[in-house]
C-alpha positions as CSV (number, residue, x, y, z in Angstrom):
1,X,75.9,93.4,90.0
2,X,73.6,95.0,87.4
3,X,72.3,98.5,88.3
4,X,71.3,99.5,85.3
5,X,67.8,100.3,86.5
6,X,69.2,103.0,89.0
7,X,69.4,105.9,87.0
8,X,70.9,108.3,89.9
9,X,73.9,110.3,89.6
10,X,75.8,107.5,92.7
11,X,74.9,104.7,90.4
12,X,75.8,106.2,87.2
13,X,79.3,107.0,89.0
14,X,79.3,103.5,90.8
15,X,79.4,102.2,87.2
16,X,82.0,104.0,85.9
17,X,84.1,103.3,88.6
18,X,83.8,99.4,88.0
19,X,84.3,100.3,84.2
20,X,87.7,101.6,84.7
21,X,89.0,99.3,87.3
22,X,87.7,96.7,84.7
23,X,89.8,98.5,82.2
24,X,92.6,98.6,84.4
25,X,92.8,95.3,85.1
26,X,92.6,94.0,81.0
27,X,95.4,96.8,80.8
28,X,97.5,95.3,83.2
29,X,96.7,91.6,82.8
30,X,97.8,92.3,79.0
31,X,101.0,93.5,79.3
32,X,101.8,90.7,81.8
33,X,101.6,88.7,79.1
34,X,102.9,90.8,76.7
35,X,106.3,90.3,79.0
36,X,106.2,86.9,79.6
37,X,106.1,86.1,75.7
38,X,108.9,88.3,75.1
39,X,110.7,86.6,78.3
40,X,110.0,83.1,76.2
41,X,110.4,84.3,72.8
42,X,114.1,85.2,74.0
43,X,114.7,82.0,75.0
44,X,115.0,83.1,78.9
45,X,114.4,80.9,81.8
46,X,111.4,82.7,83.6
47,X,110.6,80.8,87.0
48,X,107.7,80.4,88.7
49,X,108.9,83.7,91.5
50,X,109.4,85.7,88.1
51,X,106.2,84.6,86.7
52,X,104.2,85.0,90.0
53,X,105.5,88.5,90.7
54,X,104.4,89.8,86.3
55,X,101.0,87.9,87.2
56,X,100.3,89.5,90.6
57,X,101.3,93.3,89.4
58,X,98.2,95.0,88.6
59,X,100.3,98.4,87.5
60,X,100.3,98.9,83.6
61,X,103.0,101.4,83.8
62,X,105.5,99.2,86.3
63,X,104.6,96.7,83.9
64,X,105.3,98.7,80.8
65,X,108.6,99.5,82.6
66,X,109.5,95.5,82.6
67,X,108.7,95.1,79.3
68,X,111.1,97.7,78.0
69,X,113.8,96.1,79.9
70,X,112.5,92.5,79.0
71,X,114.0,93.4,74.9
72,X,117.4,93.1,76.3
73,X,118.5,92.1,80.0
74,X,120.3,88.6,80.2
75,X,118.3,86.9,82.8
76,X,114.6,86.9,83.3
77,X,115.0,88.5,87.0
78,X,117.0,91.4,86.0
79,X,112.9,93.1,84.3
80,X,112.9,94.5,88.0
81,X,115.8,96.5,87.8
82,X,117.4,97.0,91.1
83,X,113.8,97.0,93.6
């Protein structure tokens, strides 16, 4: 939705708000697949559960904790540690 003809201090805020969720998102979405090309890259077998569960997490910093672990477990589903 454009407001960028409201000028008020709600809409101004409205829009930053929906700037940094946006940001979020690209943040997250990014290092999902930032972890599943390191997954493949390594040659591991990442199944569709695995890659449903990296798509669906919209946390950068759970992700960013995968993705350290991705560099050297033995098995795609160990990224999640022990949850």
């Amino acid at each position: 939705m454009d407001l960028s003809f409201y000028k008020s201090y709600l809409s101004e805020e409205i829009r930053d708000e929906g700037r940094a969720q946006g940001r979020e998102q690209g943040r997250a979405q990014g290092r999902a697949e930032d972890l599943l090309l390191v997954l493949e890259q390594r040659g591991l077998d990442v199944s569709v559960e695995v890659r449903r569960r990296i798509e669906e997490c919209g946390d950068p910093e759970v992700l960013r904790e995968w993705l350290v672990r991705a560099v050297t477990v033995g098995r795609a589903e160990d990224v999640f540690g022990e949850e």
